[in-house]
C-alpha positions, 0 to 999 in steps of 0.5 A: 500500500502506497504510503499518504501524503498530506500536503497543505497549500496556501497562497505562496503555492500559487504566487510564482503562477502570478496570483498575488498573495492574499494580503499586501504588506499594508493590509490590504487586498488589492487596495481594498479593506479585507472586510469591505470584500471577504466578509457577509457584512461586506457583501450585505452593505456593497453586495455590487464592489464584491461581486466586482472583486471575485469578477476580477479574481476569476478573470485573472485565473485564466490569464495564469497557469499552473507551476513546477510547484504544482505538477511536482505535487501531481509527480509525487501521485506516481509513488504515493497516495496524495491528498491536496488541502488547500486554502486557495480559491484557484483550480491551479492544482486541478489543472496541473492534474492533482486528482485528490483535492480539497479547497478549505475556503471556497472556489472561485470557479463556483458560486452559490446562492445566498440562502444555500451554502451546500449547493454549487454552480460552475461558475466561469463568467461574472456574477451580477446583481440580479443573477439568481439561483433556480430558487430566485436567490442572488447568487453569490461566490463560493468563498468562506469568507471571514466569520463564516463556517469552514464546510469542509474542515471536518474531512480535512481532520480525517485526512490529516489523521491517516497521514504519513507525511505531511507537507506544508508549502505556501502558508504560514498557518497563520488562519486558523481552523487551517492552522490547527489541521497539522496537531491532527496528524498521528504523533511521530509523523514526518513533517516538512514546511516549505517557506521562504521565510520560514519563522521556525526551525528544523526539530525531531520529526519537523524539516524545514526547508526555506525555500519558495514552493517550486524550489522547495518541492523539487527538493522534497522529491529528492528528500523522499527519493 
């Protein structure tokens, strides 16, 4: 039996495909006050501006590709069971061909309607005041915005408790219930955190490689080779 790998991802996953991280150093997200645009407060008082901002999110998406850093997470399926959670709202990881993916916060290439937060549409094209759901409800993205429930956390636990490996690339694990999801990996499990910038060091079963995520897989792979 093949041995299972966790990996969670976060923004730095996707940054060297050129989609920006999801905050600036001044705070801000693409000029705008994260709660202007990532909260249900936000979208009841401008629900026009958010929809504008995921409007462009998702136009950007196609402008992009993914990178060495995700095809190398679709290598690693060759030898070992993989399972992908990540905090993106991007379908990089599908799209480089990663076949077990989970998206804690949402997907931009979905929307779903005010009043129902369990059903989805494929969503390519922009949403507008005014496009509704079979239902008659404004449709909305499928974002977990700040203040709303994390659906899928609860399957993310499970797999982090099978876990052999687990890889953090891309985050900080700053975002919590995210962050929390590493203390549920079984004790003893080998762990290796990718960053740049990494605000810890390596210890007993923790390797830290400081790397960016393309640099920092390519390693991995030599590592567990």
């Amino acid at each position: 039996m093949k041995k299972h790998i966790v990996v969670l991802t976060g923004a730095g996953m996707s940054a060297e495909s050129g989609i920006k991280t999801f905050r600036d150093a001044d705070g801000l997200w693409e000029g705008h006050d994260v709660m202007e645009v990532a909260t249900p407060e936000g979208f009841r008082a401008n629900p026009e501006l958010v929809l504008d901002f995921y409007n462009q999110r998702r136009r950007q998406l196609f402008e992009v590709e993914p990178n060495a850093a995700h095809y190398n997470l679709v290598k690693l399926e060759e030898d070992y069971k993989v399972s992908i959670i990540t905090q993106n709202v991007d379908d990089l990881h599908e799209r480089a061909g990663s076949t077990n993916v989970i998206h804690l916060h949402g997907e931009l290439l979905k929307s779903r309607s005010i009043m129902d937060e369990f059903t989805f549409f494929d969503c390519k094209t922009d949403i507008k005041i005014g496009d509704v759901c079979p239902k008659g409800y404004q449709l909305r993205p499928h974002i977990v915005w700040f203040g709303e429930a994390v659906p899928m956390i609860d399957r993310a636990m499970e797999i982090c408790e099978s876990a052999d490996i687990l890889v953090i690339v891309g985050t900080s694990m700053q975002v919590y219930p995210a962050a929390g999801l590493m203390h549920y990996v079984p004790q003893g499990t080998s762990i290796y955190f990718i960053d740049p910038k990494p605000s810890i060091a390596s210890k007993h079963n923790l390797t830290v490689i400081p790397e960016t995520a393309t640099i920092g897989l390519e390693r991995l792979i030599k590592i567990l080779n």
